[in-house]
FIPAZA-785420 format. One record per residue: x, y, z of N, C-alpha, C in turn; residue in one letter. Coordinates in pm, whole numbers, plus 50000, padded with zeros to 5 digits. Atoms other than C-alpha are relative to their C-alpha. Layout:
// FIPAZA-785420
XYZXYZXYZA;...
// end
This chain:
// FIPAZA-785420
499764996449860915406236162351498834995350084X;501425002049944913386223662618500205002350113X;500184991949875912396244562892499274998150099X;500915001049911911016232863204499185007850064X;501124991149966908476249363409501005010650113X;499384996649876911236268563618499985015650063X;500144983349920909846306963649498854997050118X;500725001049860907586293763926500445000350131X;498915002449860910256289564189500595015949992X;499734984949990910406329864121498785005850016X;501444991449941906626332964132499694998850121X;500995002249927904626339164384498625014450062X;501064989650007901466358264412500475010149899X;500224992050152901566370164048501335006150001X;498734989949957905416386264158501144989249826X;499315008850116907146368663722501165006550004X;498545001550096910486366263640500584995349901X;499085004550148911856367263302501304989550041X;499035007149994914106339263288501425004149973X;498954999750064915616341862972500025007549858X;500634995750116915666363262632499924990249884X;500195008950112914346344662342499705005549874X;500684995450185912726350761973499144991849972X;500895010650045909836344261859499984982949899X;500065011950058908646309061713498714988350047X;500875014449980906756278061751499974995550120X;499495002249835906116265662112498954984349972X;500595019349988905006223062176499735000750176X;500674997949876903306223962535499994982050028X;500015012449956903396190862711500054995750148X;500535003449888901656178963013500414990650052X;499375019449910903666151263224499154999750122X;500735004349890901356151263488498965005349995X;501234995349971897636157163536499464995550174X;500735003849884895216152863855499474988549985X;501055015950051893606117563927498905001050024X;501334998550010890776133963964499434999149871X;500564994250132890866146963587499564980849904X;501135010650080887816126263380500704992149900X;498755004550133889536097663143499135009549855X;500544994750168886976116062854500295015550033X;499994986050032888306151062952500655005549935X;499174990050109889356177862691500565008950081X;499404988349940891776198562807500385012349917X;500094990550054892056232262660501205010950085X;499574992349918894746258562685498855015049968X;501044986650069892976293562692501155013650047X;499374986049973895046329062705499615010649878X;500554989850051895396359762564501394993149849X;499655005550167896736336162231498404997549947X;501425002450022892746329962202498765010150075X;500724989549919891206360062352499024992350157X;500275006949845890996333862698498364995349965X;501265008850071888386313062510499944983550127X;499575018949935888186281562759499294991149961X;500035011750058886666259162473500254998649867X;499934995850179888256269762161500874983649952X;499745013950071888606232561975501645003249928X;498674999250054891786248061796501174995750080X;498775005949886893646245862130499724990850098X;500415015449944892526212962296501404995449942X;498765002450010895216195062375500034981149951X;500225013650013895846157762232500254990950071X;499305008049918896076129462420500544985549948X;499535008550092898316103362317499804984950130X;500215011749967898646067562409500814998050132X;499465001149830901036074262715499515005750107X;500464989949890898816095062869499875010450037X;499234985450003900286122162812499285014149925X;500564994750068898646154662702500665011349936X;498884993450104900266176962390499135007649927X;500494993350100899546207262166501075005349968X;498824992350083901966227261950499345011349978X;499874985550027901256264461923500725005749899X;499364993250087902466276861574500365014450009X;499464985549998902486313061629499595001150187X;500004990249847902906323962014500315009949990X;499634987650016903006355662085501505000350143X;498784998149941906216368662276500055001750147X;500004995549867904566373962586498764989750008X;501165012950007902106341362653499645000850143X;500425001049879900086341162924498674989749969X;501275009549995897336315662983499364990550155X;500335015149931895766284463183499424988549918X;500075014650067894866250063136498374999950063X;502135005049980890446243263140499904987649949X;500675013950054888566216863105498734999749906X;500934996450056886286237962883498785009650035X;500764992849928884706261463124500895008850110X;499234999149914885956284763362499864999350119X;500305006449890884556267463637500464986950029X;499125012449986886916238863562501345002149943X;498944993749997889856255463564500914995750103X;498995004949885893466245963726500315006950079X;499484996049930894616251064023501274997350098X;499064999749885897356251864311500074985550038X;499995018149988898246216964439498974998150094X;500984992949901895206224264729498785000049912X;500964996450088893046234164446499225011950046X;500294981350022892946271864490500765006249879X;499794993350104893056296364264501735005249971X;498684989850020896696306964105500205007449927X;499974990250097898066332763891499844990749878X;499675006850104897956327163530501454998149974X;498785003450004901316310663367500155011849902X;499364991550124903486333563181501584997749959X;498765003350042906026327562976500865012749875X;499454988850126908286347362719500764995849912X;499445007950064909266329462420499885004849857X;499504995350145910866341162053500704990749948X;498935008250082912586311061960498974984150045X;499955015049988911416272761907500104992450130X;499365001649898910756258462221498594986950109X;500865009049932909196229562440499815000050138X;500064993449843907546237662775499144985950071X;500715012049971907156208562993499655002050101X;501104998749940904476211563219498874994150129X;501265009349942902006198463533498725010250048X;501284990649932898466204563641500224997450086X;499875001249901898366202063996498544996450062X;501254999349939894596205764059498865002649890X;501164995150135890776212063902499335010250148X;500384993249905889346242864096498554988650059X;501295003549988886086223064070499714988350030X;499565014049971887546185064131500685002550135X;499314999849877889906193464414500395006050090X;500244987949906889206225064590498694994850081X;500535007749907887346225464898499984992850139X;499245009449905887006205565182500685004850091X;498724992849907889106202665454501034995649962X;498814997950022892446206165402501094997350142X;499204999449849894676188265642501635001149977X;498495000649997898306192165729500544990149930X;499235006750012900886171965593501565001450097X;498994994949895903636183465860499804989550139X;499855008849864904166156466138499985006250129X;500344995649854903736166766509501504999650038X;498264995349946907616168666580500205017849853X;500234987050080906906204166340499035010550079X;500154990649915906396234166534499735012849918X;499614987649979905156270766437500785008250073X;499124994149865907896288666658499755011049998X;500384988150040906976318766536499545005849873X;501144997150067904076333366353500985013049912X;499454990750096905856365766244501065004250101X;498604995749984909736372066354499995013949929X;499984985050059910556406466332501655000249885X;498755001450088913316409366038500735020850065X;499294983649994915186444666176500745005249894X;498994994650116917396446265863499545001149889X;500774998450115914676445965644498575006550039X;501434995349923911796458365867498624996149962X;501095009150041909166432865798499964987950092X;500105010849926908336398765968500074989949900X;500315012250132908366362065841499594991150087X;500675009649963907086330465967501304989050038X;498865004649969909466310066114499694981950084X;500035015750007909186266066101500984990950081X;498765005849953910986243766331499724988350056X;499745014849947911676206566350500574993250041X;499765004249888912596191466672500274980949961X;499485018550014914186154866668498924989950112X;501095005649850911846127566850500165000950141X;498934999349819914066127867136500355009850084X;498664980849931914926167767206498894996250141X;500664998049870911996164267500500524992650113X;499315007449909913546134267648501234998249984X;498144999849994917216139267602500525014850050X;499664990549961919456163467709500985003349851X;498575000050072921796160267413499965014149915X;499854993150126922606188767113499994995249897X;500215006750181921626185766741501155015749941X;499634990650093923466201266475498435009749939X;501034988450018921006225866262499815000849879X;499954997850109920066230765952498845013449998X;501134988050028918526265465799499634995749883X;500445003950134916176259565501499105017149978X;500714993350093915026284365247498264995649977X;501695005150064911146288065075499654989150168X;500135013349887910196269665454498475003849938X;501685000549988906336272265341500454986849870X;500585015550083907106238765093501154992050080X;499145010449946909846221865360499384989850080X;500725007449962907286206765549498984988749948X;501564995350035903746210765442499544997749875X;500534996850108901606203065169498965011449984X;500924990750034899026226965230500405015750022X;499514993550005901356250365270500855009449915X;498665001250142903626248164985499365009349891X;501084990950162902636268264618500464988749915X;500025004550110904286237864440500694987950045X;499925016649965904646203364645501395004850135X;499204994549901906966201464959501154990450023X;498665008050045910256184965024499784987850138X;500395009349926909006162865294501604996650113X;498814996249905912226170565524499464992450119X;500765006149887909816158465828499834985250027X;500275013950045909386124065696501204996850019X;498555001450011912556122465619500664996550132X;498865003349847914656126265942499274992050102X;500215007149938912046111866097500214983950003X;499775012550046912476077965899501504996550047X;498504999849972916426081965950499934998850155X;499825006049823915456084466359499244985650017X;500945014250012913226051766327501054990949953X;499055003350066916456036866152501224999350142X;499195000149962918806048366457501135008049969X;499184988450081920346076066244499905010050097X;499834989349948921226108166370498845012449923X;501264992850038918636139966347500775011850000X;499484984250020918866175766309498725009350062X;501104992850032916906204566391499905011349909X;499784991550131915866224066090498825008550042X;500404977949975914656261866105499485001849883X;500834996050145912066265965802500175014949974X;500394980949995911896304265706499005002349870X;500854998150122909246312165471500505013349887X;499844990750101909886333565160499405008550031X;500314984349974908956368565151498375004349862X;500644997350119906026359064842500545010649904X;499444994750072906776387364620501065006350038X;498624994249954909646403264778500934989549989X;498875012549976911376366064748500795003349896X;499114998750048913046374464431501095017250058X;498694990149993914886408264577500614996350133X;499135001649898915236392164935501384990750020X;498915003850046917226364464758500985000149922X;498784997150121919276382964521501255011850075X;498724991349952922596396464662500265009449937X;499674989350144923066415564351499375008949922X;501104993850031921266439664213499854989849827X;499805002250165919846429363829498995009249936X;500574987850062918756455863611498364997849948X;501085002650025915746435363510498694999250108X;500535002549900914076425663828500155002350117X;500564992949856914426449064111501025001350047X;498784997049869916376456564415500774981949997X;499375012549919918716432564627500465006350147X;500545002449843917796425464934500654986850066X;499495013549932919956394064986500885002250109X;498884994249896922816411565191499414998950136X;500664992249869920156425065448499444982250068X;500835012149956918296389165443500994990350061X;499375005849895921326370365537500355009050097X;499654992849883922366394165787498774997050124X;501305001849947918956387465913500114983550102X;499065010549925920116350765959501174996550078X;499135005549917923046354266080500305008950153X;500174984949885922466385866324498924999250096X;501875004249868918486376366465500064985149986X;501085015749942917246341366405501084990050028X;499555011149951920146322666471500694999950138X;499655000249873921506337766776498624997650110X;501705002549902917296331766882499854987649994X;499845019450050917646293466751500714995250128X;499295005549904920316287866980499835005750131X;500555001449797918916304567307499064993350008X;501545007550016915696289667238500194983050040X;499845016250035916876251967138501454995850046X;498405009649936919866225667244500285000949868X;499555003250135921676232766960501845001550012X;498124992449992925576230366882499875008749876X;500284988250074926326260766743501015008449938X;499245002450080929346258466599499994998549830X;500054999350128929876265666210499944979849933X;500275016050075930566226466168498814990250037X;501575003449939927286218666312499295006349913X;500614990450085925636242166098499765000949851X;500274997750171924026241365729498845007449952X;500734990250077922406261265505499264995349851X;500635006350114919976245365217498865008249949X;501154990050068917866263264940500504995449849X;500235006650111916836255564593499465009549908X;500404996550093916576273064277500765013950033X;499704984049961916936314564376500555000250127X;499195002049898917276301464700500964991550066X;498575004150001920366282764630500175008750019X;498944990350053921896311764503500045006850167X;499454993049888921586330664844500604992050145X;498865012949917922346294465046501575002949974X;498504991849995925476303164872500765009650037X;499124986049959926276333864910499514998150201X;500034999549873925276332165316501394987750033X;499115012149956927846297765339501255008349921X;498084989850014931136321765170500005010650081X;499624984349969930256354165297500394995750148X;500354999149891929686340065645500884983950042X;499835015949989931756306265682500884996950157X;500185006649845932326312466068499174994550024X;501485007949943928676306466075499614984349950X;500395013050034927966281965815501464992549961X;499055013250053930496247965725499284994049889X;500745013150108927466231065513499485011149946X;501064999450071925366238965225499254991849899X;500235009050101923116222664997499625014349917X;499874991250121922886240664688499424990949879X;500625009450057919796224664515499835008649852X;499984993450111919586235264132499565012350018X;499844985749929920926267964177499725007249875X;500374985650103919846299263925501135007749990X;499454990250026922986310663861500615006349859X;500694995350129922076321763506499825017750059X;500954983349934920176350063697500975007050070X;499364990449944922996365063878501604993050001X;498645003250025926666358163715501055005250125X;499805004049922928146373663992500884990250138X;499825009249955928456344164168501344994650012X;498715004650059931046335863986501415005950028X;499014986649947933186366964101500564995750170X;499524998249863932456354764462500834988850041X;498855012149986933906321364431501074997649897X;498864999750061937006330964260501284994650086X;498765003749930939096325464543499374992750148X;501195002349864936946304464764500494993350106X;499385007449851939106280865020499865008050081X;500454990649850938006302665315500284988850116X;500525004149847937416276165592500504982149991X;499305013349962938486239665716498684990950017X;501285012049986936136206865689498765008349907X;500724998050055934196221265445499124991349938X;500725007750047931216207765292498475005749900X;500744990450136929476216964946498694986149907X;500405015050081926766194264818499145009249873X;500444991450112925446205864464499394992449880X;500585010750060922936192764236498995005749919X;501144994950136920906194763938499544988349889X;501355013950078918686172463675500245004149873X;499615003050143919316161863300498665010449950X;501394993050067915706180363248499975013550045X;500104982749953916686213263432501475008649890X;499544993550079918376225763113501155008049996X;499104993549955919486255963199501035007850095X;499785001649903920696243763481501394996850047X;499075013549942923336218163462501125008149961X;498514994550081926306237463222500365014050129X;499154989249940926396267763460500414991050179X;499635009349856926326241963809501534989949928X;498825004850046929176225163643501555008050014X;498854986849985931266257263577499965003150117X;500194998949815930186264963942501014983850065X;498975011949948932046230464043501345002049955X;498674997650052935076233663852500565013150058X;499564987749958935366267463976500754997950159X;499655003849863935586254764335501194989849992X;498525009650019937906229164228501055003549993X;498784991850001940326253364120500125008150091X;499624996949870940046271264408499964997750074X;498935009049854941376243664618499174990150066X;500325011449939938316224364690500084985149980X;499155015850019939106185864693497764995449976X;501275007350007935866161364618499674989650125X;500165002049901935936149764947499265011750053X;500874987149933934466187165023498825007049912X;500314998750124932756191964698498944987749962X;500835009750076929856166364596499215006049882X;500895001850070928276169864234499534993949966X;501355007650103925256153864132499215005449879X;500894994050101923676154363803499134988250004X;500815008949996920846135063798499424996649867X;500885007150163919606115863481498265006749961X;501734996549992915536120263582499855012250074X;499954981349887916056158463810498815005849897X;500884991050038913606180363731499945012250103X;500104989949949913076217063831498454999550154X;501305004949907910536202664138500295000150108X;499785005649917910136200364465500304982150075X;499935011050020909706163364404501394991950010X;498675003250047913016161164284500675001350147X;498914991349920914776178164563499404992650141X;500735006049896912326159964817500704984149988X;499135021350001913836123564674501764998550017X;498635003349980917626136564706500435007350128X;499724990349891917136158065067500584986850040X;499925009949921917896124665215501424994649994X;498155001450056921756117465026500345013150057X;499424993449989922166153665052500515005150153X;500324999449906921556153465405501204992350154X;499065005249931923846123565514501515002449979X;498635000250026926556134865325500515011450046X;499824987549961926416170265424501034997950130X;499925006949862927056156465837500934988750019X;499245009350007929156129965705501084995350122X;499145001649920931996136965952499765003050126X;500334992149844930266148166243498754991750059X;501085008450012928236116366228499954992650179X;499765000949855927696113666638498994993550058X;500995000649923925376101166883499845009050066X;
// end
């Protein structure tokens, strides 16, 4: 079995989610990406509480082979693994893509299993410094903290304006995005950003049509109960009900006094990735006056079956548009997004309304999801393709 790195898109600020249950066994660790900072003569070392968090124990130094690549095998893990990756000190220790400090990784593994892996940073190589934006100047704070009334908290609220909204009079369609602290921003992000900004901007430089997209930042640890519609006995409340209501009750009737927007359901999409697929979804059925589009980037619906209940009888709405997608390397990803397609098929959607992608090279990344915003994007709009 080989398990990508995918309880991170549930972390944040130390807030883990059990994936999946396993049994103990043997675990093979494997590094596809390091920093280009990291030294060609450096030892990398894992250290946890499998080595009483030793950060130069020679047993666990990791090998490096001839692709570059760096590998150890773990014969006995314990069932509850927690660690990091050193360079033999813990003043050269990994970090955040920024190179700040993050939680340690934790995993939970009882069965045979290969965890594929990146560093992102060396606290002591790439922390520091100044730290500049990656967010283009058509990217707006609109608001610092939005009051959520249905959840009684605030969030941060991202919004990117087409080159033209100052000197035109015209209307954009809209897009809402999930996790908005990695839709922009690199120094924003906890694990690379989808470069959405670049993007439409390249497509207006082209003569393409634009959008304006509405970032919303996650809730850090509250993100797994604000995006789970459902309760699950393992990991907490659900808070997804209240959170779309939130969308479709405050920030979008404030989107559209605020901005030239059409504001019409077929103007309108809804995109989120991983956990926050799953509630992209559920906001585009429950609500499909509001939304017509979603992207539905390798969705978690493992974590809340569910799902499956809500699109039993799903033809709801006219001109629909479903784009859905997942990666040969996101495991346990692809067999339930499949059954999720077929499901819609049988209840009436055509593949004209329906796009699946499986991608050969996908991975559980922002990377990933940053190189297919751009298909998922034109096809979403396909018919409403306007000046």
């Amino acid at each position: 079995m080989r398990l990508h790195y995918y309880y991170r898109y549930f972390l944040m600020t130390g807030a883990v989610l059990l994936m999946m249950n396993l049994t103990f066994g043997q675990v093979h660790i494997e590094l596809e990406s390091v920093p280009e900072s990291t030294p060609k003569d450096a030892t990398i070392f894992i250290s946890g509480n499998l080595n009483h968090w030793n950060p130069a124990n020679n047993s666990y130094a990791l090998n490096k082979s001839l692709d570059g690549k760096y590998r150890v095998t773990l014969d006995s893990a314990p069932e509850n693994l927690e660690f990091k990756f050193t360079r033999g000190s813990w003043d050269a220790v990994e970090g955040d893509v920024m190179g700040r400090n993050i939680p340690n990784r934790i995993f939970y593994v009882t069965q045979p299993d290969t965890l594929l892996l990146d560093v992102h940073s060396w606290e002591d190589l790439d922390g520091g410094g100044e730290i500049k934006s990656t967010a283009n100047s058509q990217v707006i704070t609109w608001d610092s903290a939005m009051w959520i009334p249905q959840l009684k908290r605030s969030r941060l609220i991202r919004v990117y304006l087409p080159k033209d909204y100052y000197t035109s009079s015209r209307r954009y369609q809209v897009i809402y995005m999930l996790d908005g602290q990695n839709v922009f921003d690199m120094t924003t992000s906890y694990a690379g950003e989808w470069q959405v900004d670049e993007t439409l901007s390249k497509l207006e430089q082209q003569g393409k049509r634009s959008a304006i997209v509405v970032a919303i930042d996650n809730g850090g640890p509250l993100r797994i109960s604000e995006y789970s519609p459902y309760p699950n006995e393992k990991f907490g409340v659900d808070e997804g009900h209240e959170f779309v209501r939130f969308l479709v009750e405050t920030l979008k009737p404030k989107v559209d006094q605020s901005f030239r927007t059409k504001k019409d359901a077929e103007n309108t999409a809804i995109v989120g990735s991983s956990l926050g697929a799953l509630i992209a979804h559920y906001a585009y059925f429950k609500y499909p006056n509001v939304f017509s589009k979603v992207g539905i980037f390798s969705p978690s619906y493992w974590y809340l079956p569910e799902f499956f209940d809500l699109t039993k009888h799903p033809k709801t709405k006219e001109n629909p548009r479903i784009y859905m997608l997942a990666g040969e390397h996101e495991e346990g990803m692809i067999d339930r997004t499949k059954e999720m397609y077929q499901r819609l098929m049988d209840g009436g959607f055509s593949n004209n309304e329906v796009h699946l992608d499986i991608d050969p090279d996908g991975t559980h990344s922002e990377a990933f999801w940053a190189r297919k915003f751009e298909e998922a994007y034109l096809w979403l709009f396909e018919e409403t393709e306007k000046p």
